[in-house]
N, C-alpha and C positions, 0 to 999 in steps of 0.2 A: 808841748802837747802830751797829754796822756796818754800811755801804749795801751790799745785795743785787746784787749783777750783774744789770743790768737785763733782758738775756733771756740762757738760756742753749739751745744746740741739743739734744734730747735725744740721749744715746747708747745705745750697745745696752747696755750695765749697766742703764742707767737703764729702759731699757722691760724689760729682763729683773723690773727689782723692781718694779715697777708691772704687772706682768702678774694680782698676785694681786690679785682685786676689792676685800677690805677693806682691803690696803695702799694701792691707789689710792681708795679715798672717805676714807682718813686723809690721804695727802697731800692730795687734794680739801679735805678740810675745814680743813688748818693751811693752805693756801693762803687761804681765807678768811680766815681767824683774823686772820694774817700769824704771829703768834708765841704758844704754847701750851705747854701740858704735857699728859703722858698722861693725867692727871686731867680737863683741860680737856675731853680731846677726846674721852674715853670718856662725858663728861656727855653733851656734844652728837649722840654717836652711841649713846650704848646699850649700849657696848661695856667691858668691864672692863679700869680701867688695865692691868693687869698685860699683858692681849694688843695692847692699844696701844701700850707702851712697848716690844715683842720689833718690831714693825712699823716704828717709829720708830728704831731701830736697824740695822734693813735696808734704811729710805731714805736715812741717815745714811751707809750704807754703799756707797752706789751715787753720792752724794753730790747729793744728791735735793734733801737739806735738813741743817741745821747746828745747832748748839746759841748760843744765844744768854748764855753767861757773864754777859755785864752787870745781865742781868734776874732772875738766882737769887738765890735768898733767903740759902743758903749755900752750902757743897761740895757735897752732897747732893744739890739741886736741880737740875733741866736741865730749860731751858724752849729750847725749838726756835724753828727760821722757816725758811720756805724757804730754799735756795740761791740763789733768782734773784727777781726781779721778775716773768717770764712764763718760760713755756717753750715753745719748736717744734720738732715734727719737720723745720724746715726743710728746702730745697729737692733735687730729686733728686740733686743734682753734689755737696752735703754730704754725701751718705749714700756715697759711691762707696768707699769703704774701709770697712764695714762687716765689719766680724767676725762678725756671724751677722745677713744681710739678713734673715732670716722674722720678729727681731725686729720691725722695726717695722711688718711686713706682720699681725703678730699683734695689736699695739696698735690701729692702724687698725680693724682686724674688731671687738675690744673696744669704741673709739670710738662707732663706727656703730651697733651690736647696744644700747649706753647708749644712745643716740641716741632712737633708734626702740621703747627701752621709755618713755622719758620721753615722746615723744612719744605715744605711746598713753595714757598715761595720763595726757596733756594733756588729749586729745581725749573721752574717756570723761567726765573731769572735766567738761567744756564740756557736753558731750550732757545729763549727769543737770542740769547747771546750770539748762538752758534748758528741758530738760522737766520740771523740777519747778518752775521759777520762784522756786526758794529761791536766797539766797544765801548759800554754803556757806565762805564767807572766800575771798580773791582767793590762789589757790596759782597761777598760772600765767598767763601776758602772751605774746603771738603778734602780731608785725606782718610784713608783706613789703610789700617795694616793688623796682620796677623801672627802672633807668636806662638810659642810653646812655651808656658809658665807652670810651674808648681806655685804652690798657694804662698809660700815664701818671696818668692820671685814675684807674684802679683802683689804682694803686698810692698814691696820693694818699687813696684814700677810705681804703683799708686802716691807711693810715699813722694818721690820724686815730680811726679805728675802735681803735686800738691804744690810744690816749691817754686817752679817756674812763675805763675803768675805775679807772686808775693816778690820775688827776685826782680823781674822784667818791671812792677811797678819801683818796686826804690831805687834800681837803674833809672827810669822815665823821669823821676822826682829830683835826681840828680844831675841830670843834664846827662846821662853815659848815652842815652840814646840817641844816634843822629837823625837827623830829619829838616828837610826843605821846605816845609813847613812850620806856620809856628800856631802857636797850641791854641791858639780861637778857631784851627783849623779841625780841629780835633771830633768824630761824632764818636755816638756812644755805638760799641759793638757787643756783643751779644759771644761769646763763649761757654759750648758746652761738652765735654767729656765723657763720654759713654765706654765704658769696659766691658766686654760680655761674655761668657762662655761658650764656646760653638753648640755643647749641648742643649739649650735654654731651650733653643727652639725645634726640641723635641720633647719638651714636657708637657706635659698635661697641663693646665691651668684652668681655676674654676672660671665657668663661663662658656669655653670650648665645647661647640658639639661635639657630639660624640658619633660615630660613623654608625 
């Protein structure tokens, strides 16, 4: 199989086709996968090949994600993978030739608004957990911690932060990981990283009344 570019920056094509919710929870979920068919992914979501495969074709086109030839069974067949290994809206000085800025001012607000449904229905989950004292199967994991970093030191955790994932799936890929289950057992989960400066939330930001 051909090695994926390890990270690529997103561009405004690329949030323009990721703008539509079910085309971002399919690349969401071939991102998991790493490599799939519209069968695979319409299993895993509920969704009928035929409108996975029109979706897949629009990331393919934005160049999201790629077809993976090696892995078809014949001509006929197209089984996908990401484009890249990770992907970033990377830093504001990347964006500075942007063909349509609201692009990724749109993705953002999507981001956030994901964000904050998951999060709710983190929280709800917990609530009924604890008030009924049943246990309703483990859907959802919440740790914070706090340090003291210089900008070196952040860039260092980040750096690291980065690896784990990429590490833990080619352990997974190898058999290194154990588990009493075997892999039809497997649903798709949801990880997200947040780093933030305690300051943040004392700045001004446009939008904020003002006292």
């Amino acid at each position: 199989m051909t090695q994926a570019k390890p990270q690529v920056t997103f561009t405004s094509p690329m949030l323009k086709a990721i703008a539509n919710p079910l085309r971002r929870q399919i690349f969401d979920a071939l991102g998991a996968m790493r490599t799939g068919r519209a069968a695979d992914l319409g299993e895993l979501l509920g969704i009928a090949p035929n409108k996975v495969s029109f979706h897949l074709r629009e990331l393919a086109k934005a160049e999201l994600i790629e077809e993976a030839p090696e892995l078809a069974r014949d001509k006929r067949d197209r089984v996908w993978k990401p484009a890249a290994g990770a992907f970033t809206t990377g830093p504001p000085a990347e964006r500075a030739a942007d063909e349509s800025p609201s692009a990724i001012n749109a993705y953002l607000a999507q981001a956030v608004h994901e964000e904050q449904m998951r999060l709710s229905a983190m929280l709800a989950h917990a609530q009924h957990w604890y008030a009924k004292g049943e246990n309703p199967g483990n859907l959802a994991e919440m740790s914070t911690s706090n340090l003291l970093l210089t900008d070196d030191e952040q860039a260092e955790l980040l750096r690291r932060f980065a690896q784990v994932i990429p590490e833990f799936r080619e352990d997974q890929q190898n058999g290194k990981i154990e588990s009493s289950q075997p892999a039809s057992a497997r649903k798709l989960w949801h990880y997200a990283g947040l780093l933030s400066a305690e300051e943040l939330l004392n700045l001004p930001h446009p939008g904020d009344e003002s006292s």
